[in-house]
C-alpha positions as CSV (number, residue, x, y, z in Angstrom):
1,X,16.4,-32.3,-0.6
2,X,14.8,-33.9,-3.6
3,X,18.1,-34.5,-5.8
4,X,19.8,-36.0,-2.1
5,X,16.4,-38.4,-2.0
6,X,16.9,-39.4,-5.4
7,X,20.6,-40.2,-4.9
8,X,19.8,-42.2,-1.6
9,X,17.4,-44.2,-3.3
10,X,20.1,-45.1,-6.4
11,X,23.0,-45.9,-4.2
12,X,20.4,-48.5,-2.3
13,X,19.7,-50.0,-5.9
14,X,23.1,-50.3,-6.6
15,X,24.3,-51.8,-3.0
16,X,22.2,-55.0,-3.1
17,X,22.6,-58.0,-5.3
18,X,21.1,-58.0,-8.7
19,X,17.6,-59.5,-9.2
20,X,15.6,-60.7,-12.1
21,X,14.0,-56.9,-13.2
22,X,10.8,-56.3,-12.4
23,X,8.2,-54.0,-14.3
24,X,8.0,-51.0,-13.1
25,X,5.2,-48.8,-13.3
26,X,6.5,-45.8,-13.9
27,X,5.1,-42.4,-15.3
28,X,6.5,-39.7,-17.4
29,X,6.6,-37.5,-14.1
30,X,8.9,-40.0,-12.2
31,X,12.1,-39.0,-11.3
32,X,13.9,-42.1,-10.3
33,X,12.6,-45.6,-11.1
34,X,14.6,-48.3,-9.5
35,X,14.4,-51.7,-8.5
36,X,15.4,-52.7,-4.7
37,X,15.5,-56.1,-2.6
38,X,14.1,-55.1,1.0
39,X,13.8,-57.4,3.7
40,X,11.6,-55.8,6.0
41,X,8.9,-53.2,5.7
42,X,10.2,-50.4,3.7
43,X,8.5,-47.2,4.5
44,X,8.7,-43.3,3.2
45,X,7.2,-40.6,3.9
46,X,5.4,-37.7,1.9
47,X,7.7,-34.8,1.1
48,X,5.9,-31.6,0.6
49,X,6.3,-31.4,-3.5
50,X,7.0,-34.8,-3.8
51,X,5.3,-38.0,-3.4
52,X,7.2,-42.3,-2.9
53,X,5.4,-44.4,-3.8
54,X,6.8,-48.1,-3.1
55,X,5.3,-51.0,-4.8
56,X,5.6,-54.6,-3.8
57,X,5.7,-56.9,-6.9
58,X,7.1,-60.5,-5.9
59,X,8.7,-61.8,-2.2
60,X,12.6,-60.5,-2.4
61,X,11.4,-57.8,-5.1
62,X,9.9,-54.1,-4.9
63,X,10.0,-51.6,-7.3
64,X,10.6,-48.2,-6.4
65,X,9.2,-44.9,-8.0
66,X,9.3,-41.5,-6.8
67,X,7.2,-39.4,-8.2
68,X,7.4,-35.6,-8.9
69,X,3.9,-34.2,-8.3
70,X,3.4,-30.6,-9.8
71,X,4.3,-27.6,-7.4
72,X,2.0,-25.7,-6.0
73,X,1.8,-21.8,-6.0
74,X,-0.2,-19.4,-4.2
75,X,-0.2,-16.2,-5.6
76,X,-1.0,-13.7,-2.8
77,X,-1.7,-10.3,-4.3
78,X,-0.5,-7.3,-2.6
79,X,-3.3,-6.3,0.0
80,X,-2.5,-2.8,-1.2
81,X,-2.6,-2.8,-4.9
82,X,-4.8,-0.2,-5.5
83,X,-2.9,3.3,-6.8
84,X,-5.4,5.6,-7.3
85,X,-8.3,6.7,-3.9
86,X,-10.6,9.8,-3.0
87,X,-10.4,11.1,0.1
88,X,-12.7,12.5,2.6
89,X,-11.5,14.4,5.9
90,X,-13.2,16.1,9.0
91,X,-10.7,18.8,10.0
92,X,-10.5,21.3,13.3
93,X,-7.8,24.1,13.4
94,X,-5.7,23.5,16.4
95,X,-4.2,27.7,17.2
96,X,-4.5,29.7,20.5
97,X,-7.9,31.7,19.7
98,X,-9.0,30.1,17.3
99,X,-12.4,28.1,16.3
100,X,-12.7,26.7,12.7
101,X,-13.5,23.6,11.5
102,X,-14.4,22.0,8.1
103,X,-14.1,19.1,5.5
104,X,-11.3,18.8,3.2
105,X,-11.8,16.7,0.0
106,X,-8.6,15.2,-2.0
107,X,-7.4,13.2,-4.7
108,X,-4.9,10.0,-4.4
109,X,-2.4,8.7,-6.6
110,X,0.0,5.8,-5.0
111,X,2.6,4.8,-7.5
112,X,4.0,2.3,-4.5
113,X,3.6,0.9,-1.2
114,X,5.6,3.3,0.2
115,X,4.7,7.1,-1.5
116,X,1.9,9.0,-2.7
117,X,1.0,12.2,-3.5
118,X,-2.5,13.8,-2.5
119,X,-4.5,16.7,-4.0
120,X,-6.7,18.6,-1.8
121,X,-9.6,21.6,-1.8
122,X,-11.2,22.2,1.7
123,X,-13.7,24.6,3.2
124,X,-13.4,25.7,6.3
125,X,-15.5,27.9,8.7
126,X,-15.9,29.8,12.1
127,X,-14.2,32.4,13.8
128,X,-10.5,33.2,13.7
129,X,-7.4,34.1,15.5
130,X,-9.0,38.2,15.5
131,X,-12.4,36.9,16.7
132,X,-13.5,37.5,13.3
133,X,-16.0,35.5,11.4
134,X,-14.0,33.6,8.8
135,X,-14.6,31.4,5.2
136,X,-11.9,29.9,3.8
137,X,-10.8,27.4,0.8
138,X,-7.1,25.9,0.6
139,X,-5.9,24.0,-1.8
140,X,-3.0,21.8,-1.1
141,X,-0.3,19.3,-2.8
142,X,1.5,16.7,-0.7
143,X,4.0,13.9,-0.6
144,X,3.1,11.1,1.5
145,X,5.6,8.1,2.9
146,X,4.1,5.4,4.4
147,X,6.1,3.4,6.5
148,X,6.7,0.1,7.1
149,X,5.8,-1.2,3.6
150,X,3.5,-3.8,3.5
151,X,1.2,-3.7,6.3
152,X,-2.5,-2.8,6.9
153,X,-1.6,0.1,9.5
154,X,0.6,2.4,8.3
155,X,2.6,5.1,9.6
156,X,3.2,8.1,7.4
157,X,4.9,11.5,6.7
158,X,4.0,14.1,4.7
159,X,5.4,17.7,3.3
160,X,3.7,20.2,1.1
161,X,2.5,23.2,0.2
162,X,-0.8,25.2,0.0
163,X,-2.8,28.3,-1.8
164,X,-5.6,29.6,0.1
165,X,-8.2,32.0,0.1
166,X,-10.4,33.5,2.8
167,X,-13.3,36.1,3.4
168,X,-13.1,37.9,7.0
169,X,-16.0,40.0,8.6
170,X,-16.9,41.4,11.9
171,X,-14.8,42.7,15.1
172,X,-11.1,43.2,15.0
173,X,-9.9,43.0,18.0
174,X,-6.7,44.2,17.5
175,X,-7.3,47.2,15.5
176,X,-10.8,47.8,17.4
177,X,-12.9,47.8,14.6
178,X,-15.4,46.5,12.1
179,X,-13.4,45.2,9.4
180,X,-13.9,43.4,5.8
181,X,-11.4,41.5,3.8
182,X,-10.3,39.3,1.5
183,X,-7.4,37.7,1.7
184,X,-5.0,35.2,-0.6
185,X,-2.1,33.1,1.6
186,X,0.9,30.7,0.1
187,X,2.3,28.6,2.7
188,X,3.8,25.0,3.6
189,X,3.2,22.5,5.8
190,X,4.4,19.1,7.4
191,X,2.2,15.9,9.3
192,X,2.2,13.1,10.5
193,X,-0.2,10.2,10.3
194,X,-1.7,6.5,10.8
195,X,-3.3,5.0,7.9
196,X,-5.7,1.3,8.8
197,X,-6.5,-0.2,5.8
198,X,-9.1,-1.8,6.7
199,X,-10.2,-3.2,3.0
200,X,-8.2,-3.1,-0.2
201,X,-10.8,-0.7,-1.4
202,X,-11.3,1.1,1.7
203,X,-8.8,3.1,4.4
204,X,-9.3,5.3,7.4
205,X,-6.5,7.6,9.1
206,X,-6.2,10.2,11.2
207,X,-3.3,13.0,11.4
208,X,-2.0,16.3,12.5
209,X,-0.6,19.0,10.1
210,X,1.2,22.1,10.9
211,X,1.6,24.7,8.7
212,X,3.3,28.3,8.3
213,X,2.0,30.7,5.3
214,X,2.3,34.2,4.6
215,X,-0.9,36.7,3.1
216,X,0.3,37.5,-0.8
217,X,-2.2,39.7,-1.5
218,X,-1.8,43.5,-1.2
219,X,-5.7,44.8,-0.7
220,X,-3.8,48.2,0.7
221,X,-5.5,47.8,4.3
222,X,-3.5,47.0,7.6
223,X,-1.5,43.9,8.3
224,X,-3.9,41.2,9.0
225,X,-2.2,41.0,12.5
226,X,-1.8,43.9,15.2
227,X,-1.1,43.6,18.8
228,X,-1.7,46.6,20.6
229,X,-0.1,46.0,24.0
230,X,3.4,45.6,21.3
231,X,2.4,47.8,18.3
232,X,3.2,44.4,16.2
233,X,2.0,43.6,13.2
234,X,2.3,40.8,10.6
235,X,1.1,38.8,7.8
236,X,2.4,35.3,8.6
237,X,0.5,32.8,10.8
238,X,1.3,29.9,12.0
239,X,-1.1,26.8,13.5
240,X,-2.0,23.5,12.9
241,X,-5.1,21.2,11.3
242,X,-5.5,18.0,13.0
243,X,-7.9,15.3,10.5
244,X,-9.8,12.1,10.8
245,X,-10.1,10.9,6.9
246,X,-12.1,8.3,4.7
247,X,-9.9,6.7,1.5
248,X,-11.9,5.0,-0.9
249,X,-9.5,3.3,-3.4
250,X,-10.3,2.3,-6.6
C-alpha cells in the first residue's frame, strides 16, 4: 500500500505542468517529496504506519511530503511462558468398595505449550477394596499434552507409570481374617484433564486417572485378592483417582 501511495503521488507530479519549484520541507524520514499544482482542496488521509502531510506554499503551488513515521510493535509475550510449576492435588479413589482419599504433591517441567512431564509422591489413606485399613505412597512419572496450544483453558492427556507402597491392617474379608501386610505395586496409568490458567504464575485443573498395577513384592502370604464365592485370587487391581489440583509456576 505504501510503495502504490508513493507511485500515485509521483505520476500526479509528473501529469501536471511544470511550476517554478518550491522549497520543500522535507525530513530525512520522507519517502516521496514532490511538488504538485492542485486546484481544489487536496485532502489525504492517515495510513496506519504512515502519515501525508500536504503543505500549501503559494496559490497554484503545494508541496507534497509523505512521511514514514516509525512502526510500531507490540510485543505480546506468551501468556504461558513459565516452564517449570509445583503442584498441589486433592485426590479420592474412584473403585467399587473402596474409600481412600489423600493429597498428591508433584513437580512440573513444561519445555512447550503443548507437553510436560510431571513428577509426583502422594499419600493416601482410608479403607480399601478388602475393608481393610490402608496407608499408601505412590510415586508417579507422567507425560502431559495440552491441547489447543495457546489458550488459558486447556485440555490435556496424560500416560504414565507409577511405584507404590502400602501398609494394610485389620479384617480381610475375603480370607476371613485379621491380616497385616506390606505391600510394593508397579503399575500404569492414563487421564484426562482441564487445565485454567488463571494467572501466568498460577493454574488450577481438575482430572480423572485410571490406572492398572500389579503387587511385585513376594512377602510369602496369600494373594492380596480372594473371592470366596469363586475361589479367585489375584494381585492386580484396577481403579481410578479422580483430582482437583493447584499449579504454581515459577
Amino acid at each position: 500500500m505504501k510503495r502504490a501511495l508513493a507511485a500515485a503521488t509521483l505520476a500526479a507530479a509528473f501529469a501536471v505542468p511544470t511550476l517554478p519549484q518550491a522549497e520543500a520541507q522535507c525530513t530525512d524520514d520522507s519517502v516521496v517529496c514532490a511538488e504538485v499544482e492542485v486546484s481544489g482542496s487536496v485532502q489525504f488521509g492517515r495510513r496506519r504506519r504512515g502519515a501525508v502531510i500536504v503543505t500549501q506554499q503559494q496559490p497554484q503551488e503545494t508541496v507534497v511530503v509523505i512521511e514514514q513515521h516509525p512502526a510500531r510493535y507490540r510485543l505480546v509475550a506468551p501468556f504461558q511462558n513459565r516452564k517449570v510449576g509445583m503442584t498441589a492435588r486433592l485426590a479420592t479413589m474412584i473403585s467399587e468398595g473402596v474409600r481412600m482419599g489423600g493429597v498428591h504433591l508433584g513437580l512440573r517441567f513444561r519445555p512447550s505449550r503443548i507437553f510436560g512431564i510431571e513428577l509426583g509422591v502422594g499419600a493416601y489413606g482410608g479403607r480399601d477394596y478388602n475393608g481393610m485399613t490402608r496407608g499408601e505412597v505412590p510415586f508417579t512419572f507422567d507425560a502431559m499434552f495440552f491441547l489447543p496450544r495457546a489458550s488459558r483453558v486447556q485440555a490435556y492427556v496424560l500416560a504414565g507409570f507409577n511405584v507404590s507402597y502400602a501398609h494394610t491392617e485389620g479384617f480381610h474379608e475375603g480370607y476371613g481374617r485379621d491380616m497385616e501386610r506390606d505391600m510394593a505395586y508397579f503399575g500404569g496409568q492414563m487421564g484426562l484433564g482441564l487445565e485454567w490458567r488463571l494467572a501466568p504464575r498460577f493454574a488450577l485443573s481438575t482430572d480423572i486417572r485410571a490406572f492398572i498395577r500389579s503387587r511385585v513384592n513376594d512377602d510369602g502370604g496369600d494373594p492380596e485378592f480372594y473371592d470366596p464365592d469363586t475361589g479367585r485370587t489375584s494381585d492386580t487391581s484396577v481403579g481410578a483417582v479422580g483430582t482437583l489440583g493447584a499449579h504454581f509456576y515459577f
